[in-house]
C-alpha positions in Angstrom: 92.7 46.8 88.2 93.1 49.2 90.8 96.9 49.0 91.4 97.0 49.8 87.3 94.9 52.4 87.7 96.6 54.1 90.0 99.8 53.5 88.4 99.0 55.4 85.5 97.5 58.2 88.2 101.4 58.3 89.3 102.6 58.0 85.9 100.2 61.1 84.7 101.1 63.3 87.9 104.8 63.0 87.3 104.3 63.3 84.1 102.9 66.5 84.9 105.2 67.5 87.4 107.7 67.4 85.2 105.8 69.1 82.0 104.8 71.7 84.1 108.7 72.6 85.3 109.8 72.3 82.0 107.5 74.7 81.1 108.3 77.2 84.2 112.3 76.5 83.4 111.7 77.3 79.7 109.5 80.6 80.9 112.1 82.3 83.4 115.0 81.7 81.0 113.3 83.1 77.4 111.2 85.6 78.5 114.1 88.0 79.2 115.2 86.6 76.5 112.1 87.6 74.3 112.3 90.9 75.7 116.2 91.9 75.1 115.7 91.0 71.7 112.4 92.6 70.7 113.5 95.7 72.6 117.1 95.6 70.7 114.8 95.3 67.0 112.4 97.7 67.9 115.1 100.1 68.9 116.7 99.2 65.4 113.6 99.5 63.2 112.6 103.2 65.6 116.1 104.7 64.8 115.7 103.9 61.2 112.5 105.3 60.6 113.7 108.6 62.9 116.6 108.6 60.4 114.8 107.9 57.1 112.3 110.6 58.0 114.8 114.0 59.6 117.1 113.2 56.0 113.4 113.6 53.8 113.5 116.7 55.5 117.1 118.6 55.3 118.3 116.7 52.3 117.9 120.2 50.7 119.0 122.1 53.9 123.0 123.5 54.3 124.1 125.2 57.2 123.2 129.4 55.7 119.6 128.2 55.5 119.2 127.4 59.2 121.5 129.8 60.2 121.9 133.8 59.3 125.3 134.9 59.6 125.7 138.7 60.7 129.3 140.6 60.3 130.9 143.8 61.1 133.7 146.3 58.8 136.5 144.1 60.0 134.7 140.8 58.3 134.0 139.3 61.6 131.4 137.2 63.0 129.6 139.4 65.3 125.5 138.0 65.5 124.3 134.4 64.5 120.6 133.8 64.2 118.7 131.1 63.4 116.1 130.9 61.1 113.5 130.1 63.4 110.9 129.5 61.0 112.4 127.1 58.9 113.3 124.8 62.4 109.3 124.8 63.5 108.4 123.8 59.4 111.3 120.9 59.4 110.7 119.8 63.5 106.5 120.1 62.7 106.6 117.8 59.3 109.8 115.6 60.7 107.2 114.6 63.6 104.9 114.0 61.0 106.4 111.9 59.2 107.7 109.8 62.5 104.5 109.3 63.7 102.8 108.2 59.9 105.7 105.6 59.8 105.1 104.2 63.7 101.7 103.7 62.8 102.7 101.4 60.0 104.6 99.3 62.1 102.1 99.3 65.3 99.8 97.9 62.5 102.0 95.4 60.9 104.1 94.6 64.2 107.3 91.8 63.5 108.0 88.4 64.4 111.1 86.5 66.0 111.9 83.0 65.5 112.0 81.4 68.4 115.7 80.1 68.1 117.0 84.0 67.7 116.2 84.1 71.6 118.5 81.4 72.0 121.8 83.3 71.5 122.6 80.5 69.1 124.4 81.1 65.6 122.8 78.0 64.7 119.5 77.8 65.8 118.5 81.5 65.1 116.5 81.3 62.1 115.1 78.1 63.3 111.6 77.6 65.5 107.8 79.2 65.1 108.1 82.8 65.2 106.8 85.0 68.1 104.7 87.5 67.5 105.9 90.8 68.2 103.3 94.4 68.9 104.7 97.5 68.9 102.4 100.6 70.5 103.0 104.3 70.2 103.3 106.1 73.4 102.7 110.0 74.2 104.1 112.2 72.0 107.1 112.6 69.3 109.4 115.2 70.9 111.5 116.5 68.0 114.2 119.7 68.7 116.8 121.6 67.0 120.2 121.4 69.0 123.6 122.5 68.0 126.6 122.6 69.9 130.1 124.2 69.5 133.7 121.8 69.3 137.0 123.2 69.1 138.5 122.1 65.3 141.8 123.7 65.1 144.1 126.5 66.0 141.3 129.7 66.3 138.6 127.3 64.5 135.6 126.4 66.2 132.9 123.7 64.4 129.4 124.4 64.8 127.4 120.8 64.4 123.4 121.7 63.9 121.6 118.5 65.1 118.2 117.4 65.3 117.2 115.3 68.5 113.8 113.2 68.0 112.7 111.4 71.3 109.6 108.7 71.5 108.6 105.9 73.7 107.1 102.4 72.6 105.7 100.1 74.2 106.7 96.2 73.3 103.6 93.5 73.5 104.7 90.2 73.5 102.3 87.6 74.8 101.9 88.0 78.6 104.2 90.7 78.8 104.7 94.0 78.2 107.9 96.9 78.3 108.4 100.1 77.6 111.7 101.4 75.1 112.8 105.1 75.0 113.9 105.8 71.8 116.1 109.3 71.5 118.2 109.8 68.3 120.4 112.7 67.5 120.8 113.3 63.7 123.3 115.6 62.5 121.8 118.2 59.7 124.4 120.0 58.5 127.7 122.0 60.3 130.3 124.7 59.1 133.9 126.2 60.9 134.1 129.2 62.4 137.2 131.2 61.9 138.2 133.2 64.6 136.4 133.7 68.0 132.8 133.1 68.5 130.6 135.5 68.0 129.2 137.7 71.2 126.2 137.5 70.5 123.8 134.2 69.4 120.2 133.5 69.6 118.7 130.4 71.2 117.4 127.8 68.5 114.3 126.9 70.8 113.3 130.7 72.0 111.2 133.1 70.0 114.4 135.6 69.4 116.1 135.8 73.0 119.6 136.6 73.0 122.1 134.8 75.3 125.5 136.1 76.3 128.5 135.1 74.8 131.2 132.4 75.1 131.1 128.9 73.8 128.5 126.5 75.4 127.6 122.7 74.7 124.4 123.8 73.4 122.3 126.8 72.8 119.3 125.0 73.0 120.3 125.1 76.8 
């Protein structure tokens, strides 16, 4: 009785044993797994929502409403000024809007099946799903930018962008990461015939002027 007894003890511990590194084998190799794959979704579903939420906003908007266009005798371009207005109303309700729409999902959250972690074309709809928490973290930085390309032979494009930048947090059970989101979305752009204008004023300043020339961005 005792030799069974402690036959089924060795059978139980190694039983164990090998349950428990199953278990440890199976941890190390899908967490980062879990984690690429929730961050890659949430990154998807955040960049949607930014995208979904700046077009509800300039859907209306072309490029002489953001931008007033001031010329001399000759018919050049000698003063461009943004409507400075206009860019606080469509950043303020564009954050708005972001941060209505993160809530929803930091509610509601999403799930994985457990074979998507896998890497398998087979398997990936296939498993019980993994719960999936997404958090809202600091604030919803949202900015005008623009930036000046060369188009053409005395042509110069003026792209008008806006730049929306949040960070989430991921919550999967027993772990935690944080994803930067930061998406540019163009808003509207228009050519330029002839040389830049001298004279511009800064999209983010409350009327500066900056000195001429061609750079990236004013908003720099």
């Amino acid at each position: 009785m005792r030799r069974k007894n402690r036959k089924k003890f060795v059978y139980l511990f190694i039983t164990f044993i090998i349950l428990g590194s199953f278990l440890i084998f199976l941890d190390l190799i899908l967490r980062p797994a879990i984690i690429k794959v929730a961050e890659s979704k949430t990154q998807l579903m955040a960049t949607k929502i930014i995208n979904e939420a700046v077009q509800k906003n300039v859907s209306m908007i072309n490029y002489q409403d953001l931008m007033g266009i001031h010329k001399d005798n000759d018919n050049r371009i000698v003063l461009m000024m943004p409507d400075t207005v206009l860019i606080n109303r469509i950043s303020t309700q564009t954050t708005l809007d972001v941060e209505k729409e993160l809530e929803k999902i930091e509610t509601q959250g999403f799930t994985l099946p457990l074979g998507l972690v896998t890497g398998s074309t087979l398997f990936s709809n296939t498993g019980p799903p993994i719960r999936i928490g997404i958090i809202p973290l600091g604030m919803i930085d949202v900015t005008m930018e623009d930036e000046f390309v060369e188009a053409g032979i005395n042509q110069t494009k003026h792209r008008i962008y806006l730049n929306v930048n949040t960070n989430l947090q991921i919550v999967v059970p027993f772990l935690r990461s944080d994803v930067n989101v930061s998406v540019d979305v163009p808003i509207t752009e228009s050519i330029i015939v002839g040389p830049v204008p001298e004279w511009y004023m800064k999209f983010n300043s409350q009327g500066e002027m900056t000195v001429p020339g061609i750079n990236p961005r004013m908003g720099e």
